[in-house]
C-alpha positions, -999 to 999 in steps of 0.1 A, spaced: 0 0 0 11 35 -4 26 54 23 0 82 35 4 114 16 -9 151 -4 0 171 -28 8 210 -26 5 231 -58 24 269 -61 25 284 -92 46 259 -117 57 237 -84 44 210 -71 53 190 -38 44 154 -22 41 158 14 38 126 38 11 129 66 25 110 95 53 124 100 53 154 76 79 160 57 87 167 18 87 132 -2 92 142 -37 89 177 -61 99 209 -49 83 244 -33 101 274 -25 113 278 11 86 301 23 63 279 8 71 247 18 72 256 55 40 269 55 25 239 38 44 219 69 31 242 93 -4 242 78 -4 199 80 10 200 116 -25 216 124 -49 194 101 -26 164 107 -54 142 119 -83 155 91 -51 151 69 -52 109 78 -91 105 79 -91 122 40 -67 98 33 -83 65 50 -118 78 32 -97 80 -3 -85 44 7 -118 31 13 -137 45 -20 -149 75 -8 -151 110 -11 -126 131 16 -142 158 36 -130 196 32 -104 208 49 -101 244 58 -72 253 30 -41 271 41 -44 310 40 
């Protein structure tokens, strides 16, 4: 199975983030960028891992609150 993850899009960059722990897996964002990404899925860790399990399972995730 693959390993828990989301994708960040900034301008012509795109990133793979794991969930658990989060960390950069692949692609590339600009400093500033990436760390706010981190920061933002620190907080939504957990609604992070139940999108994920949903995907998994078949199903739609829930929203969550975007980074701002």
């Amino acid at each position: 199975m693959c390993r828990a993850h989301f994708h960040a899009y900034y301008q012509d960059d795109v990133a793979i983030f794991g969930i658990d722990p989060v960390e950069l897996i692949a692609g590339k964002l600009l400093r500033r960028q990436r760390r706010l990404v981190e920061a933002w899925a620190e907080l939504h860790q957990e609604e992070l891992m139940v999108a994920w399990d949903r995907l998994q399972a078949g199903r739609p995730p829930q929203a969550i609150e975007p980074l701002k």
